[in-house]
Residue frames as qw, qx, qy, qz and C-alpha x, y, z in Angstrom:
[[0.066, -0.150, -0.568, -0.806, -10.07, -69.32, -44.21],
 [0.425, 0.119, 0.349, -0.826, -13.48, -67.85, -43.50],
 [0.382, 0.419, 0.786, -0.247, -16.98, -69.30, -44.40],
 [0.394, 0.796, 0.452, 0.082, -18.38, -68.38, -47.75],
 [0.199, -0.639, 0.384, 0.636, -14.92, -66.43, -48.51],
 [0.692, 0.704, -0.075, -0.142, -14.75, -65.31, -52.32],
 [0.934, 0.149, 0.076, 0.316, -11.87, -66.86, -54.28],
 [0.095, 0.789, -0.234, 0.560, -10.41, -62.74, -54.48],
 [0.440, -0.821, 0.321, -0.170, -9.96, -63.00, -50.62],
 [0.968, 0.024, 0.161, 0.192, -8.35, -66.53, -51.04],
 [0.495, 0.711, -0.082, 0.493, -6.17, -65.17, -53.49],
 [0.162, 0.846, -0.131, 0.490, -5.38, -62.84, -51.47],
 [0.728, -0.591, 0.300, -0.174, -4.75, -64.04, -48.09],
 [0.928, 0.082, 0.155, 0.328, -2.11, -66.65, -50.23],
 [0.346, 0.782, -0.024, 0.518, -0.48, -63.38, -51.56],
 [0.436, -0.809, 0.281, -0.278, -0.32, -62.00, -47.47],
 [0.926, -0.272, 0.246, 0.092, 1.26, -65.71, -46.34],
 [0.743, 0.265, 0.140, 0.598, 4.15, -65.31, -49.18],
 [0.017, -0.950, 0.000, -0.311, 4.54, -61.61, -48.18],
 [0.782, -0.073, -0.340, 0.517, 8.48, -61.10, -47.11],
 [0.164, 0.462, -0.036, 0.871, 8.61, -57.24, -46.63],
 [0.094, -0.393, -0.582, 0.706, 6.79, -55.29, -43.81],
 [0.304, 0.209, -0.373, -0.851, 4.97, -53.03, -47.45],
 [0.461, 0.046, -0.664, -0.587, 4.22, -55.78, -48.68],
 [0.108, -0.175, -0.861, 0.466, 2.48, -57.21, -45.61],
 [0.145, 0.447, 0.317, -0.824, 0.54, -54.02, -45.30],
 [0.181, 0.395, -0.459, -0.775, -0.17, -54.07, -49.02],
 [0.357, 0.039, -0.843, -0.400, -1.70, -57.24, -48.92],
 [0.100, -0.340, -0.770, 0.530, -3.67, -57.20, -45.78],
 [0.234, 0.332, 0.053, -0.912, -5.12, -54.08, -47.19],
 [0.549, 0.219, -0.458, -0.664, -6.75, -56.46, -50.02],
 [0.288, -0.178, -0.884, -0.323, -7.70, -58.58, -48.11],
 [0.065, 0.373, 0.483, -0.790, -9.71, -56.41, -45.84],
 [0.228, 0.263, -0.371, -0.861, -11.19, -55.56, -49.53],
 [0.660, 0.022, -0.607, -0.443, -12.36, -58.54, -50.66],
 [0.009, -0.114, -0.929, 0.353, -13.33, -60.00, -46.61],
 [0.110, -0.560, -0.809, -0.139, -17.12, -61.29, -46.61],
 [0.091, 0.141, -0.251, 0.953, -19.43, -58.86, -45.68],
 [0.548, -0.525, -0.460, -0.460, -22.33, -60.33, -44.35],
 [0.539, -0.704, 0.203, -0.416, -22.78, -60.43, -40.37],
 [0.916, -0.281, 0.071, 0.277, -20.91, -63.68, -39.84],
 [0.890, -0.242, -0.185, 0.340, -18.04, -61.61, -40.75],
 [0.174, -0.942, 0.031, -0.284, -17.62, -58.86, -38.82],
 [0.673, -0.599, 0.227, 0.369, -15.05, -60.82, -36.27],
 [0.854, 0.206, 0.209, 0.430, -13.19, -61.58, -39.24],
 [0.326, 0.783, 0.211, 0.486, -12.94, -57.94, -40.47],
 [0.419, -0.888, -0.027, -0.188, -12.22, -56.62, -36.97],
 [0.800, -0.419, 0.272, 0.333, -9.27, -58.98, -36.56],
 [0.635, 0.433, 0.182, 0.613, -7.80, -58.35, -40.03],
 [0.078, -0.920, 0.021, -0.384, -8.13, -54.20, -38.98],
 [0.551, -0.755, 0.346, 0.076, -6.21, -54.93, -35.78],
 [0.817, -0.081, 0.319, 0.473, -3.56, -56.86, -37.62],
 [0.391, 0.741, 0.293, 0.460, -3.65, -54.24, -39.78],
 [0.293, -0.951, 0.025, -0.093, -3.19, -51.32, -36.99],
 [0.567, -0.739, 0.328, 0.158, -0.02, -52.86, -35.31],
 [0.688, 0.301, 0.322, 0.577, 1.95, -53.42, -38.92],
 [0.439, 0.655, 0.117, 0.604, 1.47, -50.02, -39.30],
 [0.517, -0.830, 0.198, -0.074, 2.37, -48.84, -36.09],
 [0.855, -0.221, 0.256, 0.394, 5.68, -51.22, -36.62],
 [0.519, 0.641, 0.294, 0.483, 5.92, -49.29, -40.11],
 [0.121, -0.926, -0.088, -0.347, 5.70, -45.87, -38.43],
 [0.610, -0.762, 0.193, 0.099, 8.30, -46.87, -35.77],
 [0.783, 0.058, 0.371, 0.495, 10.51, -47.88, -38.35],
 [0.339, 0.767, 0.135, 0.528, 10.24, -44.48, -40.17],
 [0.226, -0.957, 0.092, -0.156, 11.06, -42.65, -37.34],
 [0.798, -0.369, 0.321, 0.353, 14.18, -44.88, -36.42],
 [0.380, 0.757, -0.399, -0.352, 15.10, -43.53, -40.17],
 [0.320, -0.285, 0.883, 0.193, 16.81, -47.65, -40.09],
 [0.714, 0.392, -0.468, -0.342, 16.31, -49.77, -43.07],
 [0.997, -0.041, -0.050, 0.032, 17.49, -53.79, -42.81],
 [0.825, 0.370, -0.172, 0.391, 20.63, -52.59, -43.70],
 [0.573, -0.567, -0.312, 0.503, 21.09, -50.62, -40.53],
 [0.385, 0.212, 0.126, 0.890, 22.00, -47.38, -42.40],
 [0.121, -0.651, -0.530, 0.531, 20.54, -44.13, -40.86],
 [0.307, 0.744, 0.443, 0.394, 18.43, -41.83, -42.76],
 [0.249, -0.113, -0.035, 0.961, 19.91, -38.35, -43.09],
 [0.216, 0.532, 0.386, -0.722, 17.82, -35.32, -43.39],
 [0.482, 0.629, -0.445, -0.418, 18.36, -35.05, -47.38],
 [0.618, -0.157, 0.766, 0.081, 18.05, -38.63, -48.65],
 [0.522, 0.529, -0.425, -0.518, 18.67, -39.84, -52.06],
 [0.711, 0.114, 0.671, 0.177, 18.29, -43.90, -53.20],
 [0.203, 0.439, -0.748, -0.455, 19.81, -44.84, -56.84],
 [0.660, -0.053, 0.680, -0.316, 17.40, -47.58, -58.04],
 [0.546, 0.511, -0.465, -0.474, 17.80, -49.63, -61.21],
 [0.991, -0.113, -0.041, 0.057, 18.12, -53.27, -62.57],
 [0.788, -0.246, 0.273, 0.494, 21.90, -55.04, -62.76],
 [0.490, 0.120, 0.430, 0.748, 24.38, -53.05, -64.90],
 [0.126, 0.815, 0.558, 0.090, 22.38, -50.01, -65.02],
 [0.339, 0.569, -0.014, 0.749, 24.96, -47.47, -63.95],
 [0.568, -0.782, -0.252, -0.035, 24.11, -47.29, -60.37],
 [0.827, -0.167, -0.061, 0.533, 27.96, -47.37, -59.51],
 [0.439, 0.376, 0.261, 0.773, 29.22, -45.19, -61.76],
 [0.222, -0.843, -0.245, -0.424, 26.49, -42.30, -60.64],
 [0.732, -0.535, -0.282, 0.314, 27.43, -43.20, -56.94],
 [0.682, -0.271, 0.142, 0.664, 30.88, -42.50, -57.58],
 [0.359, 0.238, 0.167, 0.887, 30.54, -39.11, -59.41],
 [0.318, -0.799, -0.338, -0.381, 27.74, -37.54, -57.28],
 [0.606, -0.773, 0.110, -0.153, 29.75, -38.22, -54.10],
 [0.016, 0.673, -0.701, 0.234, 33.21, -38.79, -52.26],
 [0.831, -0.202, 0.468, -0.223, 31.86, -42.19, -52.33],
 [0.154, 0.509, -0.777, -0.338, 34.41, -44.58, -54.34],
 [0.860, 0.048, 0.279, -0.425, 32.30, -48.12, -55.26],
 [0.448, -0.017, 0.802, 0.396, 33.58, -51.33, -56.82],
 [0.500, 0.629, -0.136, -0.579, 32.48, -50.45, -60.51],
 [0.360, -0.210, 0.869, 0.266, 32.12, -53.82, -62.57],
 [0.262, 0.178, -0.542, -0.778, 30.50, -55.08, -65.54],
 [0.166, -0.037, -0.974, 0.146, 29.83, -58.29, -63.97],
 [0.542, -0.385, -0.619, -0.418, 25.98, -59.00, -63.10],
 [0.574, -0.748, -0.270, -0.194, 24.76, -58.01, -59.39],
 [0.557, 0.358, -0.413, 0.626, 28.22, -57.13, -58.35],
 [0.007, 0.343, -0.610, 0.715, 27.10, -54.88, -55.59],
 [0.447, -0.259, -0.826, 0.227, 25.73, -57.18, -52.43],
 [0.409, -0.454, -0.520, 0.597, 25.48, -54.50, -50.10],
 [0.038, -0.984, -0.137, 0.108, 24.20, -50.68, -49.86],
 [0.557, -0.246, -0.091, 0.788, 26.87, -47.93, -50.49],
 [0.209, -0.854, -0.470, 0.074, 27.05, -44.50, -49.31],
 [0.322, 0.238, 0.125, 0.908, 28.13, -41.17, -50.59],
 [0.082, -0.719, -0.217, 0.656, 27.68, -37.41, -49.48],
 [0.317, 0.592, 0.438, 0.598, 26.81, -34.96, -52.35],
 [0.279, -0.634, -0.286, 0.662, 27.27, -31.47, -51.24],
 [0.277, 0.417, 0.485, 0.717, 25.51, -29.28, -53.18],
 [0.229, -0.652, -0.096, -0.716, 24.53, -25.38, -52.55],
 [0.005, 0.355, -0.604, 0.714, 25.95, -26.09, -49.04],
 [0.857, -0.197, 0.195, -0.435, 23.62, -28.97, -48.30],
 [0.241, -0.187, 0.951, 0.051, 24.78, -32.98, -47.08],
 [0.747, 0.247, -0.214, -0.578, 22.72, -34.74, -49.47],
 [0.410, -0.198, 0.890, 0.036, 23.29, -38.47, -48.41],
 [0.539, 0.462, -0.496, -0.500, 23.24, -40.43, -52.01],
 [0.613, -0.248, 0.679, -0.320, 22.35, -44.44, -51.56],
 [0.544, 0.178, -0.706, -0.416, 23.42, -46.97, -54.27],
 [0.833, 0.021, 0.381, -0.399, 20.98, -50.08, -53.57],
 [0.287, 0.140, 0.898, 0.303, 21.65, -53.74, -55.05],
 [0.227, -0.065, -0.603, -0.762, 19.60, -54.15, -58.52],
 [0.703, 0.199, -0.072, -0.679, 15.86, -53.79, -58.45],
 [0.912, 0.122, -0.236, -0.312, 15.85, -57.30, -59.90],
 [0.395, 0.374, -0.785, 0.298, 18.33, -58.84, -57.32],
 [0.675, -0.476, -0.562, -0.048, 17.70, -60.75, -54.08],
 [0.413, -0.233, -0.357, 0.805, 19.75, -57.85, -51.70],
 [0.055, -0.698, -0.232, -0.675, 17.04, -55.19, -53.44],
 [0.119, -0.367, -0.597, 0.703, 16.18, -53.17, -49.74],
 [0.056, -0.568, -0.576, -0.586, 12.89, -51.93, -50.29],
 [0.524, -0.681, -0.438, 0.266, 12.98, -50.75, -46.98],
 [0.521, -0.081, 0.223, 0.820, 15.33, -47.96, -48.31],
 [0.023, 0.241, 0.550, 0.800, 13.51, -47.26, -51.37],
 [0.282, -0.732, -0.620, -0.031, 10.09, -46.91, -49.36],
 [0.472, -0.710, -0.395, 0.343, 11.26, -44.45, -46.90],
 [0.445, -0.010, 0.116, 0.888, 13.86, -42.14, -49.02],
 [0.271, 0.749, 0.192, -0.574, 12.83, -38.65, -49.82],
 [0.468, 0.725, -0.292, -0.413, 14.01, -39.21, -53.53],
 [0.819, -0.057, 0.565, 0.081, 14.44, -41.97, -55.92],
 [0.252, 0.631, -0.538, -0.500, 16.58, -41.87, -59.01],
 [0.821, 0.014, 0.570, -0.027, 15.41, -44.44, -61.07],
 [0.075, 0.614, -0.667, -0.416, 18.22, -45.09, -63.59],
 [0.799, 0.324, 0.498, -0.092, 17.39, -47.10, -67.04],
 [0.198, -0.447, 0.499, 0.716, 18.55, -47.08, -70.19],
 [0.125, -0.272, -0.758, -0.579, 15.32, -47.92, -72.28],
 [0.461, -0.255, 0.098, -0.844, 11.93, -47.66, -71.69],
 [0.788, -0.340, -0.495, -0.139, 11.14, -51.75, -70.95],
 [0.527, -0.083, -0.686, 0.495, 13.44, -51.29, -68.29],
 [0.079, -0.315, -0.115, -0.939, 11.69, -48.21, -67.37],
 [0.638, -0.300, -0.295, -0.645, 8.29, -49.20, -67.28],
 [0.756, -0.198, -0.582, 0.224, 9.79, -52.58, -64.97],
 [0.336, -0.267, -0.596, 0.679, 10.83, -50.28, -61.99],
 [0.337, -0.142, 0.062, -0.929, 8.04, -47.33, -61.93],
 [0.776, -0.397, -0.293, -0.394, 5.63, -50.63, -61.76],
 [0.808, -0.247, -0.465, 0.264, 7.75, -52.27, -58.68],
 [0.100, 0.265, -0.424, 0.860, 9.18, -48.92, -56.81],
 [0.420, -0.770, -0.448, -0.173, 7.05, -48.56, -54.01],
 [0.589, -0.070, -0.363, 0.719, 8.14, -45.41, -52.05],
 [0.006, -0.784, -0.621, 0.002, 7.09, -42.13, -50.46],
 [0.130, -0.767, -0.108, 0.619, 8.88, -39.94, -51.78],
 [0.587, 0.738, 0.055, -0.327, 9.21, -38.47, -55.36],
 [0.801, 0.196, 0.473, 0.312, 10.86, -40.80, -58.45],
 [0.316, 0.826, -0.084, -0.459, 12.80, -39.05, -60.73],
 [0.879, 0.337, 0.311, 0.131, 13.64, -40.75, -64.10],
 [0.196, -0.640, 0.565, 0.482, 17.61, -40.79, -65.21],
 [0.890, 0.451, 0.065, 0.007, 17.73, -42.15, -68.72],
 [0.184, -0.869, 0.341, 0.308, 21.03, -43.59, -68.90],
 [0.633, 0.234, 0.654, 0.341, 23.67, -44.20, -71.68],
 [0.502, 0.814, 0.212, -0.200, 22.42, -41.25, -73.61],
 [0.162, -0.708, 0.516, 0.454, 26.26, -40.98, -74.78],
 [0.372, 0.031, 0.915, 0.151, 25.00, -44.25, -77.08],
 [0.375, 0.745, 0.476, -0.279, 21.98, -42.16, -78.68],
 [0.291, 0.292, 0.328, 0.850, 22.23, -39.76, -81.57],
 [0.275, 0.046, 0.121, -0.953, 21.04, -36.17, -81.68],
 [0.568, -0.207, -0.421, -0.676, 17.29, -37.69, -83.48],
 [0.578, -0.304, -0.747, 0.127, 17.38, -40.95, -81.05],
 [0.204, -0.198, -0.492, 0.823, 17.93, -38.27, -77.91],
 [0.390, 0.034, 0.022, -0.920, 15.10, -35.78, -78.99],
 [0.611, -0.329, -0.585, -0.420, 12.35, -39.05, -79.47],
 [0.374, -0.219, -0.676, 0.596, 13.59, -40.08, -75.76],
 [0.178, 0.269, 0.333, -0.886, 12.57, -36.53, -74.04],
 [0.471, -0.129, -0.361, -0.794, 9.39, -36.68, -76.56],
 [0.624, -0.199, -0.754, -0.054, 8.40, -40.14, -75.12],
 [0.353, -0.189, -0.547, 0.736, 9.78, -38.79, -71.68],
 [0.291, -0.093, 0.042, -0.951, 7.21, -35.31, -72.05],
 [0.528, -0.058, -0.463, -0.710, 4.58, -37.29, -73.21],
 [0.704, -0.117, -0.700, 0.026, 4.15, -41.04, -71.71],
 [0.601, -0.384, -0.390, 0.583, 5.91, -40.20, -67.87],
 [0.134, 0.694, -0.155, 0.691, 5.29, -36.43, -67.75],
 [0.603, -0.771, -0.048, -0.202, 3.94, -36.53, -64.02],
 [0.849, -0.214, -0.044, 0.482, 7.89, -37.53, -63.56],
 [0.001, -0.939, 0.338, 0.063, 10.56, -35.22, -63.82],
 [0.949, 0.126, 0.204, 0.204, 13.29, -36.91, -66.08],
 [0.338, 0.861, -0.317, -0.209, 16.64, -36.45, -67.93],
 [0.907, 0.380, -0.181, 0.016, 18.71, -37.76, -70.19],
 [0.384, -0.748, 0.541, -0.016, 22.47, -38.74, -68.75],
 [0.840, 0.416, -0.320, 0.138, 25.89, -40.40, -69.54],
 [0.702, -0.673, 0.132, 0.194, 28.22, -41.48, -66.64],
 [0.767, 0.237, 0.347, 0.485, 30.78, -41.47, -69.59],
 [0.214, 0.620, 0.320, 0.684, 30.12, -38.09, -70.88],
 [0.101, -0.331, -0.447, 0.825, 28.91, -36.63, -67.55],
 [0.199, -0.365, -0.667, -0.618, 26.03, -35.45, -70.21],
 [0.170, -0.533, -0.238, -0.794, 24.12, -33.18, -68.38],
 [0.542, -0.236, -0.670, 0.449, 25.56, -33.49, -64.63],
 [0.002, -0.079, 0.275, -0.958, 25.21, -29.81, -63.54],
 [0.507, -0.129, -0.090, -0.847, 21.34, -30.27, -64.16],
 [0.602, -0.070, -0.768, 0.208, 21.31, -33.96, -62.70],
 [0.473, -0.040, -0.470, 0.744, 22.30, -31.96, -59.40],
 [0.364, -0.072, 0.002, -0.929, 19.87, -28.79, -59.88],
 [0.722, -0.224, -0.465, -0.461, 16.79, -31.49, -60.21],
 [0.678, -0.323, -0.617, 0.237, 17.88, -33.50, -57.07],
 [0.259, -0.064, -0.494, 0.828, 18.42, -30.85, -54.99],
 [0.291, -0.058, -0.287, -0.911, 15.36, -28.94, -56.06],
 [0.599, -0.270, -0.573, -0.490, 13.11, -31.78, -55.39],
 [0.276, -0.392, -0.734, 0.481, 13.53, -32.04, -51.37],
 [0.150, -0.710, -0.353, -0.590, 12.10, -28.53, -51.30],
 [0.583, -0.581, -0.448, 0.348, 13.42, -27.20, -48.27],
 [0.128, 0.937, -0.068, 0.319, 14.86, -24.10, -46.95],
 [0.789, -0.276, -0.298, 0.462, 18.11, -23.73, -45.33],
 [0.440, -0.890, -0.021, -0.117, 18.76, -21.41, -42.57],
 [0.508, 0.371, -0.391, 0.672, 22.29, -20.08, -41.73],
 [0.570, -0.699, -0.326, 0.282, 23.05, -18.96, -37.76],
 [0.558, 0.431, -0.341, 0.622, 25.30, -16.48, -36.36],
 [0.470, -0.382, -0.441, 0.663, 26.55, -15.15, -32.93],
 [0.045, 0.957, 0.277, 0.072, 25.46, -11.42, -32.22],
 [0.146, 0.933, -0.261, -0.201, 28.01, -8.75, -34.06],
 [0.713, 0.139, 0.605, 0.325, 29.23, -12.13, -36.01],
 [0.381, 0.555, -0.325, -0.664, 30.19, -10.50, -39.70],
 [0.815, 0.399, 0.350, -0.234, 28.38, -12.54, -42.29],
 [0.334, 0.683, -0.484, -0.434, 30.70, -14.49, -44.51],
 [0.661, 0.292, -0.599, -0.344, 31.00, -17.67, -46.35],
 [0.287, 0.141, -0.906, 0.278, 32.02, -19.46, -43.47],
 [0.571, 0.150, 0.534, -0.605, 28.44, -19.07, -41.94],
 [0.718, 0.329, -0.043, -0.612, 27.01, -20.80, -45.26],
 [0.246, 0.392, -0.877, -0.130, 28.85, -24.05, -44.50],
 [0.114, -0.161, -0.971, 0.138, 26.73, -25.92, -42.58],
 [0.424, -0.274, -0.046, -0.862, 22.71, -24.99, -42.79],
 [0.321, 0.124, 0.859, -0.380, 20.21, -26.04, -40.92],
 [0.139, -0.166, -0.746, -0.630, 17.77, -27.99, -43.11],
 [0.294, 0.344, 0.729, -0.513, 13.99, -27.44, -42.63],
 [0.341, 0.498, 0.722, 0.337, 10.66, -27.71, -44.64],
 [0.076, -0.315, -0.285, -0.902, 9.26, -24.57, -46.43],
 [0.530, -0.642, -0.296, -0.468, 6.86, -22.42, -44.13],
 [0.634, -0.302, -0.464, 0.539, 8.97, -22.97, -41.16],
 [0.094, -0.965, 0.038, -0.241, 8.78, -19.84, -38.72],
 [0.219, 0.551, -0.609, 0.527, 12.16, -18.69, -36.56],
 [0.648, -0.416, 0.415, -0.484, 10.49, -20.28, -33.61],
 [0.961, 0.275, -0.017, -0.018, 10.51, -23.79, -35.64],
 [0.728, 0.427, -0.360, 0.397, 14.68, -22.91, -36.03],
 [0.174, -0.558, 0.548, -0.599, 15.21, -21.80, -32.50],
 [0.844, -0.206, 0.242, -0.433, 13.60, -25.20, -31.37],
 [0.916, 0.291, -0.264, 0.079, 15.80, -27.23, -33.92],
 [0.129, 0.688, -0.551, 0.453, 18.83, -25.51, -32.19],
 [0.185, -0.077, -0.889, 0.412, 17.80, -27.09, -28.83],
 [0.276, -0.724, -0.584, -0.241, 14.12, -27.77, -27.32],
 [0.313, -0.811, -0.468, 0.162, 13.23, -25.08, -25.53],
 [0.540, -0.122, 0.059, 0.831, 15.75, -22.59, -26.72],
 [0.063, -0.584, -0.619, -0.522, 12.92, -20.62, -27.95],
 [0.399, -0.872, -0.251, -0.129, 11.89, -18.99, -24.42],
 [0.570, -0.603, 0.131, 0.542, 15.69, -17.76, -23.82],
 [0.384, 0.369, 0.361, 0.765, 15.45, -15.74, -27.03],
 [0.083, -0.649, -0.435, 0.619, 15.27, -12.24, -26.07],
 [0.303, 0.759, -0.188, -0.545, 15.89, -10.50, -29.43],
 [0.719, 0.278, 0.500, 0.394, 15.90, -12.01, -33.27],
 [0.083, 0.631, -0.219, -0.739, 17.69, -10.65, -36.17],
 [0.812, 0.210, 0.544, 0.010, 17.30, -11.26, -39.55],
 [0.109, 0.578, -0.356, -0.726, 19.02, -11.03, -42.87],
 [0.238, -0.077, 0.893, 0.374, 18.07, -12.56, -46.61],
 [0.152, -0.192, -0.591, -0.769, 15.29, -13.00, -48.91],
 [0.388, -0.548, -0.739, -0.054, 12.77, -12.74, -45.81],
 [0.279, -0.481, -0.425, 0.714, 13.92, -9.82, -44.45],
 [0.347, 0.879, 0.258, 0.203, 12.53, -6.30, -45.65],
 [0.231, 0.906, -0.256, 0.243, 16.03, -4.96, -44.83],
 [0.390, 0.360, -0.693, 0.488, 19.71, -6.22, -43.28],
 [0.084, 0.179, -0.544, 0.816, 19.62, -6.67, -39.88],
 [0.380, -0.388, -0.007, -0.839, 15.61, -6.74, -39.12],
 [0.199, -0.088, 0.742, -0.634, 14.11, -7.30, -35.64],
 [0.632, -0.134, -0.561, -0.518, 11.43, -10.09, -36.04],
 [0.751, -0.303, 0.296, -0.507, 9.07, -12.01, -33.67],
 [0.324, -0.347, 0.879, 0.050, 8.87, -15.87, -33.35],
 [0.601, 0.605, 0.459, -0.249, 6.22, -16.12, -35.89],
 [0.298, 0.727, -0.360, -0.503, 8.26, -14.89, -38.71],
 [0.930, 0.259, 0.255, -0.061, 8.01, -17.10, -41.70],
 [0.356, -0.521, 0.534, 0.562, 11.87, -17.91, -43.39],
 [0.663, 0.714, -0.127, -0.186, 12.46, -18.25, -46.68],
 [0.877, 0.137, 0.037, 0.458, 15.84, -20.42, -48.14],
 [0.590, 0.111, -0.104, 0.793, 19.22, -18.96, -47.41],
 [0.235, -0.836, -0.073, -0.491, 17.83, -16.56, -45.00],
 [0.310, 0.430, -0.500, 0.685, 20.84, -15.45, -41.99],
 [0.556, -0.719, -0.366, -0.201, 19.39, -15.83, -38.46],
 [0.364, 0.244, -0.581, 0.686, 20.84, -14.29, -35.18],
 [0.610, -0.585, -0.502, -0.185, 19.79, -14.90, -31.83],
 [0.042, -0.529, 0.276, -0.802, 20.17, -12.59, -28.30],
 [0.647, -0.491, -0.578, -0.074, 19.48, -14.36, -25.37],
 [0.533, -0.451, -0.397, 0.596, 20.93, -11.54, -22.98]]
């Protein structure tokens, strides 16, 4: 403990020492970098806390790229995390989003461990990721931190308000009210009012694993929110049909054909001798574009490397 340290850094530095997470490491170092002295005696201090600070989030940063969580489970391109307390319907969701089959009990914290389901939707692998409960000791925040989409699943608003204040995650939260098969028509229309009003910056809806109560639009809202574009190949004088639109290649919006001739393999890019293109980027079937050309979702690519 520094010299002339305020009772905030205290605080806080007791807050770092009980820190179990790698977040919450970072999360609390950051405050106390906030509240360290700032007269001239303590500059070391501040310098050391910054370097302790640097090589957490260098650890952080090597951990995102490894795509591994604790639970050893590798992040797909298209990641989805299910996050909610005990009994919330986490199962249930699991098991009707994906060809994943979960134990499905009534019983308190039943599931111990991650489980993992595929959701194929509009010819994308959407990997779907039920988590132990939010208010269990198996929670993996290391999951929930790193996903590209978080379905937090409640059935009220206290339970609500408990995981929007304790998610911590970079990528975008979308709010599953569930149960609504348990509402009436008036109780369902105050929900979405509360939902417009209180939690607009979310994107929300109302759902029944029972009822299935608006699944098709469940599915439209999670796909929708990675925001990506996916890119079909073919072989030159390939004929374009369904079987090219099984497996895309996922990339972010703004991607040029150089950007998908690189995903193919590095350097595949300078043994392209001629591009075609077909889809909502081309200005007709079949047109001859550069490697600068910007795609657009479910746009048909064909490469000529002879």
């Amino acid at each position: 403990m520094p010299i002339n340290a305020h009772p905030e850094y205290i605080a806080a530095e007791g807050e770092y020492l009980k820190a179990q997470s790698l977040e919450e490491k970072i999360e609390k170092l950051k405050k106390m970098i906030s509240f360290a002295p700032s007269h001239k005696g303590g500059e070391n201090l501040r310098a050391q806390l910054k370097t302790r600070l640097k090589k957490l989030l260098e650890q952080q940063e090597k951990t995102k790229k490894s795509g591994k969580s604790r639970s050893g489970i590798k992040k797909h391109e298209l990641q989805c995390v299910l996050v909610g307390k005990t009994n919330s319907g986490k199962s249930s969701l699991l098991k009707i989003l994906t060809n994943a089959n979960p134990k499905i009990s009534e019983n308190e914290f039943s599931t111990k461990n991650p489980e993992v389901g595929i959701m194929d939707y509009h010819s994308a692998q959407i990997q779907i990721i039920e988590i132990p409960a939010i208010n269990s000791e198996n929670y993996d925040k290391g999951l929930v931190y790193t996903s590209d989409i978080v379905l937090a699943l409640a059935p009220n608003f206290e339970d609500l308000n408990y995981l929007l204040g304790s998610i911590k995650t970079l990528g975008k939260i979308i709010i599953v009210m569930t149960k609504s098969d348990k509402l009436s028509e008036n109780e369902k229309r105050k929900f979405l009012a509360t939902l417009n009003s209180k939690y607009k910056k979310y994107e929300s809806i109302l759902f029944s694993n029972k009822s299935k109560e608006n699944l098709n639009e469940l599915k439209e809202k999670i796909f929708h929110n990675f925001n990506i574009c996916r890119v079909y190949t073919k072989e030159p004088g390939q004929q374009i049909s369904e079987d090219i639109k099984k497996r895309p290649m996922i990339l972010p919006p703004n991607s040029t054909i150089f950007d998908v001739a690189e995903k193919i393999l590095n350097g595949f890019s300078k043994k392209v001798k001629q591009i075609r293109i077909w889809g909502p980027s081309s200005k007709f079937p079949g047109q001859i574009v550069g490697l600068k050309h910007k795609i657009k979702d479910s746009d048909i690519v064909e490469f000529k490397t002879n």
